[in-house]
C-alpha positions in Angstrom: 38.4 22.9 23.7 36.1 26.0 23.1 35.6 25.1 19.3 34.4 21.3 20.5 32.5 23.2 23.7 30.6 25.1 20.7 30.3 22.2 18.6 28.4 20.1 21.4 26.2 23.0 22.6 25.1 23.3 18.7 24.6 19.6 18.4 22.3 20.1 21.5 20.5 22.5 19.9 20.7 21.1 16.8 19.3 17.6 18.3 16.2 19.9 20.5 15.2 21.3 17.2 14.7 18.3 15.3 13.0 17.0 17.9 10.3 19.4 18.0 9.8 19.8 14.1 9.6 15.6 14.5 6.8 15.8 17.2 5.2 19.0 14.7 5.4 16.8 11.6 3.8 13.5 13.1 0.5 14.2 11.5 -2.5 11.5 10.8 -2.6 11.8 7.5 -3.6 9.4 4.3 -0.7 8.5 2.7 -1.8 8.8 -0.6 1.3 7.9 -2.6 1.9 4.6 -0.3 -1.1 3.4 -0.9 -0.8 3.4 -4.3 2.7 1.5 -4.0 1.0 -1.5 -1.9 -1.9 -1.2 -4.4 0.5 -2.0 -7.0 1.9 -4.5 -4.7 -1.2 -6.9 -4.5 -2.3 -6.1 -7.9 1.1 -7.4 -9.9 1.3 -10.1 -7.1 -2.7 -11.1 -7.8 -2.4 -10.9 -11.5 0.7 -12.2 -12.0 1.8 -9.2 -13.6 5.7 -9.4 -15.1 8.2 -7.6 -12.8 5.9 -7.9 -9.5 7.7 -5.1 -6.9 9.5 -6.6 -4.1 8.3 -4.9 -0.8 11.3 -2.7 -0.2 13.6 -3.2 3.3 13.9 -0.8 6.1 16.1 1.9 5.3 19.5 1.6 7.3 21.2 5.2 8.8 23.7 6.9 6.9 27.4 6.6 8.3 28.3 9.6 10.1 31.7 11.3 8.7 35.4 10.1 10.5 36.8 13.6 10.8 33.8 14.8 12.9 35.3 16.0 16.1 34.6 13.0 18.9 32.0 15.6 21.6 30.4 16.2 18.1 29.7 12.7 16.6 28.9 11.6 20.3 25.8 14.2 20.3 25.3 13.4 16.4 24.9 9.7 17.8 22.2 10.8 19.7 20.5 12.3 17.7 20.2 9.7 15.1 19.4 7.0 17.7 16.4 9.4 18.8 15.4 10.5 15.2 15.2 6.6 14.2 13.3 5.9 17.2 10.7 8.9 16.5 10.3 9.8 12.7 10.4 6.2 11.2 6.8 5.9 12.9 6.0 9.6 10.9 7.8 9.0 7.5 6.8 4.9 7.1 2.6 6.9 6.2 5.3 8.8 3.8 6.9 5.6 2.4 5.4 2.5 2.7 2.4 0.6 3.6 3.0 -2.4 5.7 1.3 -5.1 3.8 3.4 -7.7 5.0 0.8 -9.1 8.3 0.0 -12.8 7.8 -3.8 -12.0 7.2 -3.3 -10.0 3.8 -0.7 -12.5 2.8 -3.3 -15.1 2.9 -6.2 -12.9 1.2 -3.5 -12.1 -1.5 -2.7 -15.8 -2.2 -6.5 -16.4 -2.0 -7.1 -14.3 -5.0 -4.1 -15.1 -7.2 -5.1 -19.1 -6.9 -8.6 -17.8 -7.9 -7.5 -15.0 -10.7 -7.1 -17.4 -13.5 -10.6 -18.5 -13.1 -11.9 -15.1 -13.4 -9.4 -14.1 -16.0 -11.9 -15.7 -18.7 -15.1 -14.3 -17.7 -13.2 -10.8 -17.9 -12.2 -11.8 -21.0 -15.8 -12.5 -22.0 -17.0 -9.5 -21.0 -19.3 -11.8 -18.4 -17.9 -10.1 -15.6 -16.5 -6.2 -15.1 -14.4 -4.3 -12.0 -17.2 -1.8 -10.2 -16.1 1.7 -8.8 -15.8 0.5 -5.1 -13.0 -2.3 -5.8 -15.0 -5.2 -6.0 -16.0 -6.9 -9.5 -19.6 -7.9 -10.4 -21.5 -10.4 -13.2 -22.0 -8.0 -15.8 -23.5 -9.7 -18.8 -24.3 -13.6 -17.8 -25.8 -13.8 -21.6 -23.0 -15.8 -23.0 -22.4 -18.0 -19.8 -23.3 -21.3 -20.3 -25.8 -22.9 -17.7 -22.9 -25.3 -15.6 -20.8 -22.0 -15.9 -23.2 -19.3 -13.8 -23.0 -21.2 -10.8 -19.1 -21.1 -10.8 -18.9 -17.8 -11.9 -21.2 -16.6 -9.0 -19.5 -18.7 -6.4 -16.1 -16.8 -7.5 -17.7 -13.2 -7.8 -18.4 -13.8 -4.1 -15.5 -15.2 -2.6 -13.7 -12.3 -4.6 -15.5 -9.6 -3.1 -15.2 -11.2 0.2 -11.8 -10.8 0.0 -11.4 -7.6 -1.9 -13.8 -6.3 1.1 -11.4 -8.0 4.0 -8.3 -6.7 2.2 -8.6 -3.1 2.3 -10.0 -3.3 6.2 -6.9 -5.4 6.5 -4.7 -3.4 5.3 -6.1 -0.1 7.2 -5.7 -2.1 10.3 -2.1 -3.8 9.8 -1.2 0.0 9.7 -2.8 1.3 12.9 -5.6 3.5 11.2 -8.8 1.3 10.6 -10.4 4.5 9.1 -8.5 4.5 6.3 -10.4 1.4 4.6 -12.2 3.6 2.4 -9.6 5.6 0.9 -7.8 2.4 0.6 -10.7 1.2 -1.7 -10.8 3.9 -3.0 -6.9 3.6 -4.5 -7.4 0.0 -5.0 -10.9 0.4 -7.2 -8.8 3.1 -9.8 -5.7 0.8 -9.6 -7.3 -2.7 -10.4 -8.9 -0.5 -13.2 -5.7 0.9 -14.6 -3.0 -1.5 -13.7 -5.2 -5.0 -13.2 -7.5 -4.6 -16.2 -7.0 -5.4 -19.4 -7.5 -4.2 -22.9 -10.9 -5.2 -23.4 -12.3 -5.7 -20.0 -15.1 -3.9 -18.4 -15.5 -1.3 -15.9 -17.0 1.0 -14.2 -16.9 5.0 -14.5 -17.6 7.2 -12.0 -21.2 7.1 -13.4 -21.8 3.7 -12.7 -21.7 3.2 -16.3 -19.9 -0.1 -17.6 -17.1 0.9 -20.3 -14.3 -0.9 -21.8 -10.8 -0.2 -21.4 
């Protein structure tokens, strides 16, 4: 009884720890490394890119060991329950992005049906991927006449939707002033995962180069 007794009361304090090192931790932060998985995301998705990554599932709790003693795997209960209730909100900046919201679904699909359209003034060299995520007419020299207007008319709905995305996606995740890291991550990952061998960007310069 005294070895359960002693069990419980460190469970308890186990369980009041964690809690406070949760509430510590819970930090506004800009999940760098998520933001570069969801880049990733749209970009394969967009692209069409072989081997496009699924968004992954919500985790599920580990199961708790049989020969815990029952007053210990009672409080161990608790504690779980609480944790999963807490940190989740914390560790999902850590983990993911949630770019699963109806609005960016629809600007994703919006730029794949348009992507193949692009894809041959990229080719051209007509068109290159700027340093703020959007893409812009670079050379129109080799466009023929019946071509400029189309390629303007896609330049703009792109950017229309590259601009909604990242606000979009800042939003869908509780922190609207993320959108500029956001396009920030997605302007170096269209570059190295979206573009190319042969397209056009630009550096940090503002100078166009190829890849």
């Amino acid at each position: 009884m005294n070895t359960i007794r002693t069990l419980a009361t460190a469970a308890k304090f186990t369980l009041a720890s964690v809690l406070i090192s949760a509430c510590v931790t819970i930090n506004v932060y800009f999940p760098a490394a998520a933001a570069e998985k969801a880049a990733d995301q749209i970009i394969d998705a967009v692209t069409g890119a072989a081997g496009a990554r699924a968004t992954p599932g919500a985790q599920t709790a580990p199961p708790l060991s049989q020969a815990t003693p029952a007053a210990t795997n009672i409080m161990l209960v608790a504690i779980g329950q609480v944790l999963y209730a807490i940190v989740p909100a914390a560790h999902a900046q850590e983990a993911n992005l949630d770019i699963s919201s109806p609005e960016i679904r629809a600007i994703t699909s919006s730029m794949q049906a348009r992507f193949g359209q692009l894809q041959k003034f990229f080719d051209s060299g007509a068109l290159g991927m700027t340093q703020n995520g959007l893409i812009e007419v670079r050379d129109a020299s080799g466009v023929s006449l019946p071509d400029r207007g189309l390629l303007n008319r896609l330049v703009a709905e792109d950017n229309r939707d590259r601009e909604t995305l990242y606000n979009e996606i800042a939003k869908a995740n509780g922190h609207p002033e993320w959108a500029a890291d956001i396009r920030k991550t997605f302007a170096r990952r269209w570059v190295e995962r979206g573009a190319r061998s042969g397209w056009y960007y630009q550096n940090t310069s503002g100078g166009w180069v190829q890849k």
